[in-house]
C-alpha positions as CSV (number, residue, x, y, z in Angstrom):
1,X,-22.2,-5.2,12.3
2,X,-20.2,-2.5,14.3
3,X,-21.4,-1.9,17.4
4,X,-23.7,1.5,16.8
5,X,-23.3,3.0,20.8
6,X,-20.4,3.9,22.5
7,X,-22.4,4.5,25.2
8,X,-21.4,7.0,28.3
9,X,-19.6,4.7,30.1
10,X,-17.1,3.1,27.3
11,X,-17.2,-0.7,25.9
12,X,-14.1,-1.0,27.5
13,X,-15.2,-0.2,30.9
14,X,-18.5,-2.1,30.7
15,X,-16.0,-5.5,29.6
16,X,-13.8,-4.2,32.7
17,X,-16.9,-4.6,34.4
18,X,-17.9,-7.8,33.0
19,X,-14.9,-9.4,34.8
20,X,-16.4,-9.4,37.8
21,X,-17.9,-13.3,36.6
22,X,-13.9,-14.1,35.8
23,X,-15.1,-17.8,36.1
24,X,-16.8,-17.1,32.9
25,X,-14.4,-17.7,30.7
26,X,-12.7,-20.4,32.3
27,X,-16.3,-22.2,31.2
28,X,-15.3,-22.1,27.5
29,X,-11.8,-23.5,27.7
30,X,-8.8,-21.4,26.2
31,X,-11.0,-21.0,23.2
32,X,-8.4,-19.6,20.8
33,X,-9.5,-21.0,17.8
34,X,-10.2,-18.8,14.5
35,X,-13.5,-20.3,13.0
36,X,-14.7,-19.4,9.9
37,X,-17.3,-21.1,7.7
38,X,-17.8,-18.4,5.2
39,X,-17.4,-21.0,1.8
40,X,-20.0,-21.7,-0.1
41,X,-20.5,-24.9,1.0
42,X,-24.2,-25.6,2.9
43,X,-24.1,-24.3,6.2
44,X,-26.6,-25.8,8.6
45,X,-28.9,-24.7,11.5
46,X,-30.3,-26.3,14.7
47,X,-33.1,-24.8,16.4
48,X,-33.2,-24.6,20.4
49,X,-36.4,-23.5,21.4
50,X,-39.4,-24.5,19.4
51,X,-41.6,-21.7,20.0
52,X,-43.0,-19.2,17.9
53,X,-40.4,-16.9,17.9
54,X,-37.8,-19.7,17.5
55,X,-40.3,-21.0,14.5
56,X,-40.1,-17.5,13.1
57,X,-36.2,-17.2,13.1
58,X,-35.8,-20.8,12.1
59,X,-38.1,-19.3,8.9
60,X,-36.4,-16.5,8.5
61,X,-32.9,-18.3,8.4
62,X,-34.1,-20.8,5.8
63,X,-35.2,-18.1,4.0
64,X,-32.1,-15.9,3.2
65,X,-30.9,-16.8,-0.6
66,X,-26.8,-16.3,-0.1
67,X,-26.0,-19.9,-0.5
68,X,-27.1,-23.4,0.3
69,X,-28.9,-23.3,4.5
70,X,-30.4,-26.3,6.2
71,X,-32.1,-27.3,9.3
72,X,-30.6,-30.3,10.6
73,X,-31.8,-30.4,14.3
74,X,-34.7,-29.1,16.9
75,X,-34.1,-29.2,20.4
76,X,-36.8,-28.1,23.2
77,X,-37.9,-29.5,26.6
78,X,-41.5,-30.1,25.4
79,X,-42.4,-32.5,22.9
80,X,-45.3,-31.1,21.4
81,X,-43.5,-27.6,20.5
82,X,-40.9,-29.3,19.0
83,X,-43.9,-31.2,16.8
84,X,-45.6,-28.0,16.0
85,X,-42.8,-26.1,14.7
86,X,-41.1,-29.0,12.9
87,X,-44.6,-29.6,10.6
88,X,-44.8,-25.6,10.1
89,X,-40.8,-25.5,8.7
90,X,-41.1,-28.9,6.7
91,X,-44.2,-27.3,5.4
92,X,-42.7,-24.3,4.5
93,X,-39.3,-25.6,3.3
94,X,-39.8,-29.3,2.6
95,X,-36.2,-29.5,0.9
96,X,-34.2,-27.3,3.7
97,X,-35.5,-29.5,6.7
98,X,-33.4,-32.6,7.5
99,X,-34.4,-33.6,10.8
100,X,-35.7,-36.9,11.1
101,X,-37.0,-38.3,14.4
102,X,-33.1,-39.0,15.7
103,X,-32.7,-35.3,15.8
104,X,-35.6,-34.1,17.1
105,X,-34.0,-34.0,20.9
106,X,-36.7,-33.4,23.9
107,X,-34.9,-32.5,27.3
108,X,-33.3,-29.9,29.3
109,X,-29.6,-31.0,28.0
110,X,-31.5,-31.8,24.5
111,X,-29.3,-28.0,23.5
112,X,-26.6,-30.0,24.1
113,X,-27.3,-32.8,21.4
114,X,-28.4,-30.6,19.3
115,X,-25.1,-28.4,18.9
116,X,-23.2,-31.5,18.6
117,X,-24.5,-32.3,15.2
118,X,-23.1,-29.1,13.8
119,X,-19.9,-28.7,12.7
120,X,-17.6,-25.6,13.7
121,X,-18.8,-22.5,11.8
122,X,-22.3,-23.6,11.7
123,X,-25.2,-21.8,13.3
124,X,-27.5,-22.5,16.2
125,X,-30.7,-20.2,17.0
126,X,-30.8,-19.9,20.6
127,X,-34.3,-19.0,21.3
128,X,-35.3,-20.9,24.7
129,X,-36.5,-18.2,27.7
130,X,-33.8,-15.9,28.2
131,X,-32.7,-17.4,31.8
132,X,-31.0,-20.3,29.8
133,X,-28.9,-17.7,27.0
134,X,-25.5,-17.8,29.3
135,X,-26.2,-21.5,29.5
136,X,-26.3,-22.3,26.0
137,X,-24.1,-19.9,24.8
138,X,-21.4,-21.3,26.9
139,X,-21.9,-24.7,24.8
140,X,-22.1,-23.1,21.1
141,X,-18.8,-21.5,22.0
142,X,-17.4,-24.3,22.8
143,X,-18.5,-26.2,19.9
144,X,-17.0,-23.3,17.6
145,X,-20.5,-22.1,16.3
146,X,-21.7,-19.2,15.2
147,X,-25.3,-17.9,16.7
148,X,-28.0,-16.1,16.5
149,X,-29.9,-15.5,19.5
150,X,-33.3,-13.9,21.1
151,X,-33.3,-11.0,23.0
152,X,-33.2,-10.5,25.8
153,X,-30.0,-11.8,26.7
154,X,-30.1,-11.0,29.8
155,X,-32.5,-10.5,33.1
156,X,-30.2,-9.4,36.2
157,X,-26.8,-8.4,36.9
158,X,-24.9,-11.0,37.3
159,X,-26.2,-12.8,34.3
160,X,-25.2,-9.8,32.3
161,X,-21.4,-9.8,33.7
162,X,-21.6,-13.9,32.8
163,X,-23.1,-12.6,29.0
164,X,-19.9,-10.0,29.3
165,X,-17.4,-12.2,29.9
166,X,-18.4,-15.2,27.5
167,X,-18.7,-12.7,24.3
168,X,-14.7,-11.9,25.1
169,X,-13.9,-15.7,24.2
170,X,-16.7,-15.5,21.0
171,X,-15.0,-12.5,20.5
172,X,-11.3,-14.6,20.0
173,X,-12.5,-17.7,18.1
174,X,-14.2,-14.8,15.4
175,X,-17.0,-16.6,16.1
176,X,-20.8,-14.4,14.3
177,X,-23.2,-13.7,16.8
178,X,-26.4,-12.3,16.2
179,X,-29.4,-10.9,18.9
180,X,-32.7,-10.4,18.0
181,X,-33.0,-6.8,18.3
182,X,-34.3,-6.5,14.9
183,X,-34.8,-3.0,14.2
184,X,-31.2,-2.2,14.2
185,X,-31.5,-3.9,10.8
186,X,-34.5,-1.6,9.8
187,X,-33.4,0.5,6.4
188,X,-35.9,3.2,7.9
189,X,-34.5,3.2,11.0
190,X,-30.5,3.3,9.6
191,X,-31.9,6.1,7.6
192,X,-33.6,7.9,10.5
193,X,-30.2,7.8,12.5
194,X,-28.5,8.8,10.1
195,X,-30.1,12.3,9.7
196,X,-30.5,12.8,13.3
197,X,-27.1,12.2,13.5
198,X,-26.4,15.1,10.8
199,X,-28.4,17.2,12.8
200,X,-31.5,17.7,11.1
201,X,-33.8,18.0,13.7
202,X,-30.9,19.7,16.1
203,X,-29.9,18.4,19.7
204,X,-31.6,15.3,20.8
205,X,-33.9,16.9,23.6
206,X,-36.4,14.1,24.7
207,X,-37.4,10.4,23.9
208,X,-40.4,9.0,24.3
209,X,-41.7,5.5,23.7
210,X,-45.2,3.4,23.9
211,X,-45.8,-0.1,23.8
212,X,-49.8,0.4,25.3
213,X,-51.8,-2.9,24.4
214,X,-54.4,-5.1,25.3
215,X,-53.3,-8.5,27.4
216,X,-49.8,-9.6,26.3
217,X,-48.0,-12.6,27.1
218,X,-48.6,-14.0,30.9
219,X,-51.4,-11.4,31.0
220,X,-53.6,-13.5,28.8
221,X,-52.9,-17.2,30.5
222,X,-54.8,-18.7,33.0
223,X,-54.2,-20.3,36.2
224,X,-51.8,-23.5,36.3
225,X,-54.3,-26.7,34.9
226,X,-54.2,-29.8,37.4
227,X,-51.7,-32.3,36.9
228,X,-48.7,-30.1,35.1
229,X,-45.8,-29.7,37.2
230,X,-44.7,-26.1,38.7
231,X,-41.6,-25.9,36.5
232,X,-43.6,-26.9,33.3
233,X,-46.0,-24.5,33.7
234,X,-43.3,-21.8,34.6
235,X,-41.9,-22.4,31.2
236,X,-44.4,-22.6,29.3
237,X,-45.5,-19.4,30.3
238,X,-42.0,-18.1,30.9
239,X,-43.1,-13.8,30.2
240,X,-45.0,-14.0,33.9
241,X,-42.0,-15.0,36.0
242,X,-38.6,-13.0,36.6
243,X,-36.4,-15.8,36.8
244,X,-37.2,-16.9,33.4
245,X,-37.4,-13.9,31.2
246,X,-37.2,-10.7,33.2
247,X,-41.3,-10.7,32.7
248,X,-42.9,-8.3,30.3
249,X,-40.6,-5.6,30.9
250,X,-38.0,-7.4,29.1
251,X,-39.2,-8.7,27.3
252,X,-41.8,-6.5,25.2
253,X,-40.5,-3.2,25.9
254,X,-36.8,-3.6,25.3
255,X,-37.5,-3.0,21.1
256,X,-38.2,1.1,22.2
257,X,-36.3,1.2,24.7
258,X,-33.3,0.1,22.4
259,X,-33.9,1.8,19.0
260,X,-34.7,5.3,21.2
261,X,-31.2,4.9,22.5
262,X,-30.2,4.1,19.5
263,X,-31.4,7.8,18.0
264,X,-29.5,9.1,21.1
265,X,-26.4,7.6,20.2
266,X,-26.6,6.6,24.2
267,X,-27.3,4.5,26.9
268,X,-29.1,5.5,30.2
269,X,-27.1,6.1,33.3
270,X,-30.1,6.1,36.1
271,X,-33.6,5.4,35.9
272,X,-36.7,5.9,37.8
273,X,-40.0,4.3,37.7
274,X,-43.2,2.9,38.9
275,X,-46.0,0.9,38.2
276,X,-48.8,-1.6,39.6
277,X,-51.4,-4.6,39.1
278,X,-55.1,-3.5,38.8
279,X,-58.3,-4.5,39.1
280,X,-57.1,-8.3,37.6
281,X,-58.1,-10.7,39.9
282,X,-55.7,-13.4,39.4
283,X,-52.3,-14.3,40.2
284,X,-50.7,-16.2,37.7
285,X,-47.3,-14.0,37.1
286,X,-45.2,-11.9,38.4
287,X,-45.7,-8.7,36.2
288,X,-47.4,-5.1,36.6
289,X,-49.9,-3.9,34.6
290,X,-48.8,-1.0,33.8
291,X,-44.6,0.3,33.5
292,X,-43.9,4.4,33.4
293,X,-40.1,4.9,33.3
294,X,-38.0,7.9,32.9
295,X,-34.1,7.5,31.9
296,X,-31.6,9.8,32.6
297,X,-28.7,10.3,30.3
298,X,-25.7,11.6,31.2
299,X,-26.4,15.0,29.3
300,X,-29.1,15.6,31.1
301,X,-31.7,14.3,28.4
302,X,-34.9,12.3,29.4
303,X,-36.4,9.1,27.5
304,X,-39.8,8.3,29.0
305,X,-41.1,4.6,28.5
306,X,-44.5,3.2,29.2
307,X,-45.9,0.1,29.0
308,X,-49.6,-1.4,29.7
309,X,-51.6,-4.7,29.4
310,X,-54.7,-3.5,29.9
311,X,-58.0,-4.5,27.9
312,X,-60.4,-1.7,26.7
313,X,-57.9,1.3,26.9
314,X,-56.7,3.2,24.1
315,X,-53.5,1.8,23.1
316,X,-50.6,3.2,21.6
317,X,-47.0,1.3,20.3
318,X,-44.6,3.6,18.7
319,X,-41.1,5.6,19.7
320,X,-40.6,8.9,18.9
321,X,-37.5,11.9,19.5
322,X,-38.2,15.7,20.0
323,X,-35.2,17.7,18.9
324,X,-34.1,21.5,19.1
325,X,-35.2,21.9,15.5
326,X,-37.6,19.5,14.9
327,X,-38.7,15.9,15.8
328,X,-39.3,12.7,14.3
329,X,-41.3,9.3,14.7
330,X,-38.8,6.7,15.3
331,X,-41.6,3.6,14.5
332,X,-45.1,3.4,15.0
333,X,-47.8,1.0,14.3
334,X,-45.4,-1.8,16.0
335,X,-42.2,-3.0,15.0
336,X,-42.6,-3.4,11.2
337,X,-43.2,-1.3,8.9
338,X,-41.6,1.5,11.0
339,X,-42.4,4.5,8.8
340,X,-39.6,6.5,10.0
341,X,-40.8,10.3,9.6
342,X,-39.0,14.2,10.4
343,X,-41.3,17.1,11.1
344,X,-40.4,20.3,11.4
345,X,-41.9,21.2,14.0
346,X,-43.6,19.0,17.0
347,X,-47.0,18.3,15.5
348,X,-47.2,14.7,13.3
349,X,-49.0,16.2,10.8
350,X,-48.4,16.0,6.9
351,X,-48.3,19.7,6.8
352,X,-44.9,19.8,9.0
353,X,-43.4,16.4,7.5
354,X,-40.2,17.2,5.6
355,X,-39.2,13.4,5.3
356,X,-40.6,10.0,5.0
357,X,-39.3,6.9,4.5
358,X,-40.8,5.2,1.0
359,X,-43.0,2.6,1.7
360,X,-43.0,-0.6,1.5
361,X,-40.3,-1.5,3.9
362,X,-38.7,-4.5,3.8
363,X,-38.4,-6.8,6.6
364,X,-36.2,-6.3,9.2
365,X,-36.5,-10.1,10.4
366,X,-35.1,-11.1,7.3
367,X,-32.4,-8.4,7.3
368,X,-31.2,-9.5,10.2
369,X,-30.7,-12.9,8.8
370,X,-29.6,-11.9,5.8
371,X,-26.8,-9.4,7.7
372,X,-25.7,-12.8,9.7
373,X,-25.1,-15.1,6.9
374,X,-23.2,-12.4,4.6
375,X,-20.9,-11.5,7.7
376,X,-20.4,-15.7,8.1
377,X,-19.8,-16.3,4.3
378,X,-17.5,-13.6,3.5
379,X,-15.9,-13.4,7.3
380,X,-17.0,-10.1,8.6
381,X,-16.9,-9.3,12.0
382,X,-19.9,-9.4,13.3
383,X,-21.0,-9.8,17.1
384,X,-23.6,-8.1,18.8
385,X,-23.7,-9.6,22.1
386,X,-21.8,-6.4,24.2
387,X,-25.1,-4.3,22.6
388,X,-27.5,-6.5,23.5
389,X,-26.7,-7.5,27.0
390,X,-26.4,-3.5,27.4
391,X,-30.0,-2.8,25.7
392,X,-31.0,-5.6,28.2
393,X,-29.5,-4.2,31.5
394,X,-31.1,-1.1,30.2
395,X,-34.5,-2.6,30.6
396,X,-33.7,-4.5,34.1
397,X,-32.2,-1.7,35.5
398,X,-35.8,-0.1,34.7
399,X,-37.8,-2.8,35.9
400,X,-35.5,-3.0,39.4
401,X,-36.6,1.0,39.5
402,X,-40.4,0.5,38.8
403,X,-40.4,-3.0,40.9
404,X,-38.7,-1.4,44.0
405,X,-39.1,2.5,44.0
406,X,-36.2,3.5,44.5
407,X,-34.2,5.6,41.8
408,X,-31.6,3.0,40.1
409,X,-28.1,3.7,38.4
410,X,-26.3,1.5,35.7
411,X,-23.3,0.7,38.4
412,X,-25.9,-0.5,40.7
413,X,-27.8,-3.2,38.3
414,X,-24.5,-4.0,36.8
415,X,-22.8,-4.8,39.6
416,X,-25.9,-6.2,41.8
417,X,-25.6,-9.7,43.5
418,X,-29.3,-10.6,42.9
419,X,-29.6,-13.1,40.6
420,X,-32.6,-14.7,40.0
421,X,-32.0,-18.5,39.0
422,X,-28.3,-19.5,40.2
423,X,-29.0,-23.2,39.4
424,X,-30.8,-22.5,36.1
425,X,-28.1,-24.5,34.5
426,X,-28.8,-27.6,36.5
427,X,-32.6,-27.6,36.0
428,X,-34.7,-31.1,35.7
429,X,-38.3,-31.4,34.4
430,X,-39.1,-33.3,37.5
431,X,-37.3,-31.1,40.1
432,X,-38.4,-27.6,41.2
433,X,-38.9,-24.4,40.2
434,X,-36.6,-21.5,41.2
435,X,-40.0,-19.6,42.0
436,X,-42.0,-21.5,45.1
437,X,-45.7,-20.7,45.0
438,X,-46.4,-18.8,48.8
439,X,-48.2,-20.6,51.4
440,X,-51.2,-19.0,50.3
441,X,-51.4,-20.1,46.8
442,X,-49.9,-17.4,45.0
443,X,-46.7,-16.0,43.6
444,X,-45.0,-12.9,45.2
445,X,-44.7,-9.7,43.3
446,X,-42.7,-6.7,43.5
447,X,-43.3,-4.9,46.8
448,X,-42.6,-0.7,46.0
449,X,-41.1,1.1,48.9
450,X,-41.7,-2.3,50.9
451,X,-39.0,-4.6,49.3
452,X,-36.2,-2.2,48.2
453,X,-33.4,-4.5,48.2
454,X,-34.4,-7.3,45.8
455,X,-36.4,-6.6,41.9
456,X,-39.5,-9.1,44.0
């Protein structure tokens, strides 16, 4: 897939960026070798990451009917994920699941294992918390593989200049690369661009987008249970702690953030925003309650994101764009179905709607899948790694804003030297955490107008 943004600051000046981390591709070796493994011969998967969304995508994968696909390892630090999703995929796909007990690989190098039973053109599904991604993808390029992994790719600056740099030596062994920023996939939402593009609701005015719900994520976990280690539990619950998976931020809201820019045919250049915890008497994460953003472009033109895990409220999940002649609902109801829509005017009524996408939609999971394996089997290029590490600076650089106060630019989350876990590749199950609990019992979070320096 071509990358959809130019952006206002060009590719090539975000990869001239990216070489600030010029150690980066010194990890991978000279890496000039062209892989391809678009024959139709069987190409097979391992799974890193046995959670739910690395169940679904493992699911997805073995689902996509253009040529033979099988599932020959699972890798994950906990044992009893790795269980759970191996007897849902066996269930599912008893003949597309080869992983006896050899290569079901516990442990934080386990990723390691696991790659090395693939051969070069194969894929692996990199779907651990996002503070590993750089880590792993490091390996899979040196192994010669093709990928698909979860967004976000990202969670500070200099993991996105490490992200940066890598993809230019994916980039030179034509290695596929896939992120899990599904709804660039979405017919609807190709179909939406595309007349927004043409100008059918005029010049892109405004963007705004919801993603209001009750707890989600950290914000329905309890307190750490006696006897599991600090690191363990961090994991586990890896959405409630920066270091791990840039925390809800990032992690939920970076679906709106990306398909609004999408409409805009942009990215950001500045952000402000704010935020808090409530009336939530616990402490066991790092996130707000509630996220209000507002992103500059460099026309001038606003996108306004909120987020909120708050019970009993009236929620609200859904991305729209106001336009000079008209406006349109980007999604709604979620990710899937998006039921893309134009209006001619501004109220989303079925008096003023002048398009619709027909219903039903089909699933932009499986597109995405289905996208990856065509571009593998017939040898398209096909890396979206540059767009998604942007789309995830995007929603950093919006979390640095809300969690410190202070209005934010692109340049300065790009180029920051805050980085959350340094020694995330060297990571034990019996060593510590790179978040210490305080001395009295609790984690820190973000400071506004207080701590203005750091995202905590």
């Amino acid at each position: 897939m071509a990358e959809a943004i130019s952006g206002s600051t060009s590719r090539r000046e975000f990869l001239k960026n990216s070489g600030k981390i010029a150690g980066a591709a010194a990890l991978v070796g000279s890496a000039a070798t062209h892989v391809h493994a678009g024959e139709n011969n069987t190409i097979s998967i391992a799974l890193v990451g046995c959670g739910g969304r690395g169940t679904g995508a493992a699911s997805n994968a073995l689902s996509v009917k253009n040529g033979p696909i099988k599932l020959v390892a699972m890798a994950d630090v906990f044992e009893d994920r790795l269980a759970t999703s191996h007897r849902a995929l066996s269930n599912k796909f008893k003949e597309k699941v080869e992983v006896g007990d050899a290569q079901k690989l516990i442990g934080f190098d386990a990723y390691k294992d696991a790659m090395d039973l693939l051969k070069p053109g194969d894929v692996v599904i990199l779907t651990t918390p996002p503070a590993f991604r750089w880590v792993q993808y490091t390996y899979a390029i040196q192994k010669g593989l093709n990928v698909f992994m979860e967004k976000p790719v990202t969670v500070d600056g200099p993991s996105t200049r490490k992200m940066l740099a890598l993809n230019v030596e994916a980039k030179k062994k034509n290695l596929k690369v896939g992120v899990g920023l599904m709804c660039r996939h979405c017919l609807a939402r190709k179909e939406l661009f595309e007349r927004i593009q043409d100008g059918e609701i005029g010049d892109v005015l405004e963007l705004r987008a919801y993603r209001n719900a009750g707890p989600t994520g950290s914000a329905a976990v309890g307190p750490k249970p006696d006897g599991m280690s600090e690191l363990e539990y961090q994991i586990r619950h890896f959405h409630g702690f920066l270091w791990a998976s840039g925390g809800a931020v990032s992690d939920f809201l970076i679906h709106n953030l990306d398909e609004s820019c999408w409409m805009k045919n942009d990215w950001p250049v500045e952000v402000e925003g704010s935020g808090g915890r409530h009336y939530r008497g616990d402490n066991v994460d790092q996130n707000f309650d509630n996220y209000n953003m507002e992103y500059t472009f460099g026309d001038g033109t606003k996108l306004f994101l909120r987020g909120r895990t708050i019970p009993g409220c009236y929620n609200k999940f859904a991305s729209y764009v106001v336009g000079s002649k008209g406006s349109a609902i980007i999604s709604t109801a979620s990710h899937a179905p998006a039921r893309s829509r134009i209006f001619k005017g501004y109220n989303f009524t079925k008096e003023e709607m002048v398009w619709a996408y027909p219903q039903p939609e089909p699933s932009p999971y499986q597109l995405e899948w289905d996208d990856l394996i065509q571009a593998i089997r017939q040898d398209q290029p096909y890396n979206e790694v540059d767009r998604g590490a942007e789309a995830s600076l995007m929603v950093s650089m919006g979390r640095m804003a809300s969690h410190t106060g202070q209005l934010i630019t692109r340049d300065t989350i790009l180029n920051s030297e805050h980085e959350f876990a340094p020694g995330v590749a060297d990571l034990t199950l019996d060593g510590d955490a790179p978040l210490q609990v305080g001395p009295n019992g609790k984690y820190p979070v973000p400071l506004p107008g207080l701590v203005k320096k750091r995202e905590y």
